[in-house]
VOGU-3710 file (C-alpha; in Angstrom, 3 decimals, decimal comma):
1> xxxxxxxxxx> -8,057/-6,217/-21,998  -8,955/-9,131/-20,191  -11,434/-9,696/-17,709  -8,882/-10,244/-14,829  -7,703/-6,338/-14,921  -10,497/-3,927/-14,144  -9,135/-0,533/-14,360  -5,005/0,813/-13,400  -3,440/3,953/-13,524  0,466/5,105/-13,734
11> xxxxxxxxxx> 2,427/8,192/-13,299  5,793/8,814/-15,522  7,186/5,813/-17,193  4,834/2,580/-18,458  5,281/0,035/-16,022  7,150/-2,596/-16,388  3,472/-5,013/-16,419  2,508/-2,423/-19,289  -0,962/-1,889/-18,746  -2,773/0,759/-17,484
21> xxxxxxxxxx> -3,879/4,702/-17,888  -1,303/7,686/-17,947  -1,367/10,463/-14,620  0,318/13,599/-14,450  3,054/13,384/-11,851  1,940/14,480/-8,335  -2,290/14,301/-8,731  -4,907/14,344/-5,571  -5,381/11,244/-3,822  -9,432/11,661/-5,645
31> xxxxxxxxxx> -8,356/11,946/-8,977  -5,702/8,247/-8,568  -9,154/6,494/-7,196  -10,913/7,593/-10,465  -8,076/6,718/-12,309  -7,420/3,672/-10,748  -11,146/2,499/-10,893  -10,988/2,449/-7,053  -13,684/4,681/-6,677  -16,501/2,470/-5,156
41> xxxxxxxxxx> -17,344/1,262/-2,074  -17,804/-2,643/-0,750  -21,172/-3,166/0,331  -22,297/-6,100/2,345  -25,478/-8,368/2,590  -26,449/-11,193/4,214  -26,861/-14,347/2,503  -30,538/-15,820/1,304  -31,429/-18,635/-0,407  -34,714/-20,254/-1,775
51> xxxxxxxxxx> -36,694/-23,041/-0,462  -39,746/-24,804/-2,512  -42,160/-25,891/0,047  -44,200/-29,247/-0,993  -47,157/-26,759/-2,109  -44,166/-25,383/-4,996  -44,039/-21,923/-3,238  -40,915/-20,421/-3,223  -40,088/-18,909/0,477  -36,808/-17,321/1,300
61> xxxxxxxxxx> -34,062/-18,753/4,336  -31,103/-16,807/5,559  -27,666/-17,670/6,615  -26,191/-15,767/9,186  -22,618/-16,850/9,683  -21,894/-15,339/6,249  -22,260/-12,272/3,680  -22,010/-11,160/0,323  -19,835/-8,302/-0,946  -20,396/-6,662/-3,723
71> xxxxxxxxxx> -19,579/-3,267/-5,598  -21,326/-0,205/-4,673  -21,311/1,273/-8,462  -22,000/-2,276/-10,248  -23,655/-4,281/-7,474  -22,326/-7,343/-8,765  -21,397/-9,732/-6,426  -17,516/-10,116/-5,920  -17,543/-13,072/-2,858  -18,986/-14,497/0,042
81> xxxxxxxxxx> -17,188/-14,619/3,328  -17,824/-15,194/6,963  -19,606/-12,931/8,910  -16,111/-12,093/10,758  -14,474/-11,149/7,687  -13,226/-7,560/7,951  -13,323/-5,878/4,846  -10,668/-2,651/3,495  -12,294/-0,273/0,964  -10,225/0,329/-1,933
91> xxxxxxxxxx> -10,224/4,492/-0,796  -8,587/2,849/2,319  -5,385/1,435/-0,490  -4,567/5,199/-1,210  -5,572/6,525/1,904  -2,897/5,025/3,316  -0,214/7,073/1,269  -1,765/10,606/1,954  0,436/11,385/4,650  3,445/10,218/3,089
101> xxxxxxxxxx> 3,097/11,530/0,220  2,118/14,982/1,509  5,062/15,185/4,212  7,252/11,971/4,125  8,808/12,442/0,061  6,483/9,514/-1,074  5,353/10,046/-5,033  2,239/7,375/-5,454  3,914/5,358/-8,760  0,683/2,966/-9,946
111> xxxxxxxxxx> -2,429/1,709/-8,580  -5,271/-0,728/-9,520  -8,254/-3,044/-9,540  -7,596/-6,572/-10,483  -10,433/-9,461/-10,762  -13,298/-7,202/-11,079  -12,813/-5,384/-8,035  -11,011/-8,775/-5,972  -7,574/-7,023/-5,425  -6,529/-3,893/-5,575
121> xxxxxxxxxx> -3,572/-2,338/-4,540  -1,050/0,777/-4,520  2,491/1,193/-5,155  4,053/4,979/-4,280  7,755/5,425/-4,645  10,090/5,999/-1,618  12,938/7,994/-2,785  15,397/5,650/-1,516  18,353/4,593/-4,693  21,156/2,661/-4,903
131> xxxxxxxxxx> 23,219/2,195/-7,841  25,470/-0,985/-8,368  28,299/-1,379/-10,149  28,191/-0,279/-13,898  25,290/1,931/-12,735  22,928/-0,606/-12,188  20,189/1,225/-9,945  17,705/-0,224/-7,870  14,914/2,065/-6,657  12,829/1,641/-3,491
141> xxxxxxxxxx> 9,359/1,056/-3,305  6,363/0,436/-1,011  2,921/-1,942/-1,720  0,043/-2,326/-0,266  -2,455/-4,545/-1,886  -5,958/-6,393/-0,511  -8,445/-8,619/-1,529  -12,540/-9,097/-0,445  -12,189/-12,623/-1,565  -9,675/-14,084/1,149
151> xxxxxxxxxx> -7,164/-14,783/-1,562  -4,764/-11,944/0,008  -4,215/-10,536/3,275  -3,885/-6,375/3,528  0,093/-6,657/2,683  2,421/-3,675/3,114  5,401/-4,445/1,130  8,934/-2,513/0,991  9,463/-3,755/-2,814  12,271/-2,574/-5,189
161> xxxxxxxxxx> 12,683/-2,130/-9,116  15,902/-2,031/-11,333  15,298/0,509/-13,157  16,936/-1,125/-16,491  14,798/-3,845/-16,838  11,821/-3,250/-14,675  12,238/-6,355/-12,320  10,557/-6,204/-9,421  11,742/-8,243/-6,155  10,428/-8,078/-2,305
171> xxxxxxxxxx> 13,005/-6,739/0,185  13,831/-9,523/2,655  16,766/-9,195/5,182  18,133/-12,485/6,704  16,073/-14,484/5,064  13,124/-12,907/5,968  11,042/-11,125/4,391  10,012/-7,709/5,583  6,260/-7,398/4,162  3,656/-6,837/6,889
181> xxxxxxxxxx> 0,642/-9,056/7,190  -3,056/-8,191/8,806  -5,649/-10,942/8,462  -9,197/-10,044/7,702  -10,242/-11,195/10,802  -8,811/-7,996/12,309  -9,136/-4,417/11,917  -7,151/-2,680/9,291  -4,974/-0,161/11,386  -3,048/1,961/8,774
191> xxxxxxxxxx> -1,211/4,033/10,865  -0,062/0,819/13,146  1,195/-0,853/9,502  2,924/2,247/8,887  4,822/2,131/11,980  5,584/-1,596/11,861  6,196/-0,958/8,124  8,548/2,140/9,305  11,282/-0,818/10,600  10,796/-2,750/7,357
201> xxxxxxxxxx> 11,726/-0,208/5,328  14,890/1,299/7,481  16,489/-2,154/6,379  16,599/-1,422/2,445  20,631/-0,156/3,459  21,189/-3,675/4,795  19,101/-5,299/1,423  21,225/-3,375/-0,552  24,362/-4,208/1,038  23,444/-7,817/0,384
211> xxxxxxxxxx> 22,736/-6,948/-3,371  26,056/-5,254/-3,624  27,523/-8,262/-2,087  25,795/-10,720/-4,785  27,118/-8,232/-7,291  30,532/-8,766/-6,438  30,211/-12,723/-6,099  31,391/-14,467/-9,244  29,723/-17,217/-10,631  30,909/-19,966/-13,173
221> xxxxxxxxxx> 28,968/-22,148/-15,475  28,475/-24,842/-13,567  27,153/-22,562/-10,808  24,770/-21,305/-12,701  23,491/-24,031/-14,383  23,335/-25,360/-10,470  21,476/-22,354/-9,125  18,900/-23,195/-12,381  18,411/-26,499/-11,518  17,442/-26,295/-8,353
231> xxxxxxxxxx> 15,301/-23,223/-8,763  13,016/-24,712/-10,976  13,005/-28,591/-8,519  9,515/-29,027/-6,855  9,385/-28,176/-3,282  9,048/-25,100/-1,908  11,735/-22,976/-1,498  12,773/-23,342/2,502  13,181/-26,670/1,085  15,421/-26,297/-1,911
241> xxxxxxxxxx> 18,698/-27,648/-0,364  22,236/-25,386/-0,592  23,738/-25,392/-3,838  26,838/-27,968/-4,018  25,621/-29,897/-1,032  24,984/-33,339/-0,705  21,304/-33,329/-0,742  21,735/-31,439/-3,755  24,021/-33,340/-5,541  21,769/-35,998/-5,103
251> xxxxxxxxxx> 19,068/-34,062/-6,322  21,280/-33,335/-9,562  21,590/-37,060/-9,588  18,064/-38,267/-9,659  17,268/-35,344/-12,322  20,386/-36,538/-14,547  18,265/-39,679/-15,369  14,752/-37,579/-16,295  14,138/-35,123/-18,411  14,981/-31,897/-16,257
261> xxxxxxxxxx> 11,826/-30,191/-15,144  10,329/-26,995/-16,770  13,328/-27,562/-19,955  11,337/-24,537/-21,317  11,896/-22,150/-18,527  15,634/-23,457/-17,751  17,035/-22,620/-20,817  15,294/-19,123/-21,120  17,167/-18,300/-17,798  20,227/-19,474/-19,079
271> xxxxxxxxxx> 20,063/-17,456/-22,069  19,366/-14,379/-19,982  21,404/-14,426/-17,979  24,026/-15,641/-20,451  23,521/-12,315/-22,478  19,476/-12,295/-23,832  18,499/-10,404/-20,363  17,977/-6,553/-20,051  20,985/-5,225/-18,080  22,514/-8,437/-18,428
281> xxxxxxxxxx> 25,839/-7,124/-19,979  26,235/-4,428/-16,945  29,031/-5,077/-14,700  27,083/-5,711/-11,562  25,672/-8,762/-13,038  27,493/-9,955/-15,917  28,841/-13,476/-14,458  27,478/-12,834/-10,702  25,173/-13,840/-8,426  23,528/-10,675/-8,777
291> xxxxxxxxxx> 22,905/-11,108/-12,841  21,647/-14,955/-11,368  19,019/-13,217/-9,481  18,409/-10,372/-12,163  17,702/-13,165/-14,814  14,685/-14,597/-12,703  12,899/-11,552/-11,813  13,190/-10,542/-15,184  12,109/-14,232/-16,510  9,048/-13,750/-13,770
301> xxxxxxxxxx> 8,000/-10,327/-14,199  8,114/-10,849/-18,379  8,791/-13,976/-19,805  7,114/-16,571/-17,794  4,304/-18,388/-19,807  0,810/-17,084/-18,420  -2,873/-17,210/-20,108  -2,247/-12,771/-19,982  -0,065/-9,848/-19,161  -2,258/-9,244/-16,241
311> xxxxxxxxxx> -2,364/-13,277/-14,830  1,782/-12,421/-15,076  1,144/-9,347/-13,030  -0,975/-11,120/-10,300  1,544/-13,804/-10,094  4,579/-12,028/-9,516  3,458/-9,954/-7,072  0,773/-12,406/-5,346  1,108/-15,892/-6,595  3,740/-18,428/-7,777
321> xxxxxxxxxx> 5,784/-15,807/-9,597  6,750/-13,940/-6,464  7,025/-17,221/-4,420  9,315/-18,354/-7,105  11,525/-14,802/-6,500  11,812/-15,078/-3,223  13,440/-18,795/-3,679  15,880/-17,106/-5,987  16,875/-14,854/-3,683  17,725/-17,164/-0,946
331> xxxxxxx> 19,877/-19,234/-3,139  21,758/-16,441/-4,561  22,320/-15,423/-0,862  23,934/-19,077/-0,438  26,226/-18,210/-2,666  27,568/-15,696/-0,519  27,015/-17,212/2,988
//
């Protein structure tokens, strides 16, 4: 396994990243950290360095304004970060679920270390379902994922998963998305995310709604190819301009006399979504916007080229995978504006 994942664990299922160790449906928060390789602590020290003096002594200087962290069970060194940098333990990740899944119907789903102890994060199940047409069903999820690097804020993230394929996409209502953010210059509050987090998650009826309505929105070829095209266009994606507009059939214009970018990737969605894609055939997306947005989650979460499963894994959910879902989803919801 490579050096990126340190340790994950799983309950039912393999997940769709495929990676990880098998749990026993409802286990103690204790036994997921041991599982999950999240049982260590982050330990801090300041930072020293060596100084030869003219005489070729070595003496030893400090710098106060930052610290290393490092693993408790290891002690190797995992960053180095201002002094104000306000570090979650990974106990803190599943802490956070103990009350919901004890009284609120939660079921903790996966959890994990990735980078050596960088990132880690926890994903529990919510018990909220909706099925599409043809029985395509979407489950609901929650994720809450750190870093002690400053790569990653502490996220809390109402998340879902079609259960045919595995796909996983962030819920975002109105354009916007509905994850909750806390800087490491603060103080981790859970039960403050969990309220704010509370609102986020009361909209997955009005994130469904808009999947049903992306289910129901037929698409033609040229659509498609459209929606394609300007996925994969540099810029990021407030700026990708509204399919069949102008600016965009300008863009079309300029790409008509150079090779189209990413040729690899465009044709793979094509092809899934054209019939190659799990659940492509089902009603619900077979020729709709819907099966448009299915194809690149799937294409993220599986296909996209990446040096390992587990780079894939930190991408969709944390790098230019998810970034590249999220631009999806607000073009296939300009297709329905």
């Amino acid at each position: 396994m490579s050096h990126l994942v340190e340790t994950m664990a799983y309950t039912g299922l393999t997940p769709w990243h495929g990676l990880g160790s098998q749990l026993p449906e409802k286990q103690p928060l204790e036994i997921w950290a041991q599982a999950a390789g999240m049982d260590w602590q982050i330990k801090e020290s300041p930072v020293h360095f060596s100084i030869d003096n003219v005489h070729n002594a070595s003496m030893f200087g400090s710098f106060d304004e930052q610290k290393v962290l490092y693993r408790s069970d290891t002690n190797t060194a995992l960053s180095v970060v201002s002094n104000r940098y306000q570090v979650v333990q990974p106990m803190e990740v599943l802490e956070f679920y103990r009350d919901l899944t004890e009284y609120a119907g939660f079921e903790l789903d996966t959890a994990g270390v990735l980078k050596g102890g960088r990132k880690f994060w926890a994903l529990a199940r919510t018990g909220k379902s909706t099925a599409l047409k043809g029985n395509d069903v979407v489950n609901g999820y929650v994720l809450l994922a750190t870093s002690c690097d400053g790569s990653l804020a502490t996220v809390a993230m109402p998340t879902t998963v079609r259960v045919v394929c595995n796909n996983t996409l962030s819920i975002a209502v109105n354009g916007a998305e509905q994850a909750v953010k806390v800087s490491h210059r603060s103080n981790f509050d859970a039960d403050a995310v969990k309220q704010r987090l509370g609102i986020a998650v009361s909209q997955w009826d009005q994130f469904m709604y808009e999947m049903k309505v992306l289910s129901e929105r037929k698409v033609n070829v040229k659509e498609a190819n459209r929606y394609f095209e300007a996925l994969l266009s540099s810029g990021p994606a407030d700026a990708a301009p509204v399919i069949g507009s102008k600016s965009h059939l300008k863009l079309l214009s300029a790409q008509s006399e150079s090779v189209m970018p990413n040729e690899r990737a465009y044709k793979k969605l094509q092809a899934m979504y054209g019939g190659q894609g799990r659940g492509a055939e089902l009603t619900a997306a077979k020729d709709t916007a819907w099966g448009l947005l299915c194809a690149v989650t799937e294409f993220v979460d599986h296909e996209r080229q990446a040096r390992s499963n587990e780079n894939r894994l930190d991408s969709a959910w944390f790098g230019n995978g998810g970034q590249m879902k999220q631009k999806a989803l607000e073009q296939a919801l300009q297709l329905v504006a």
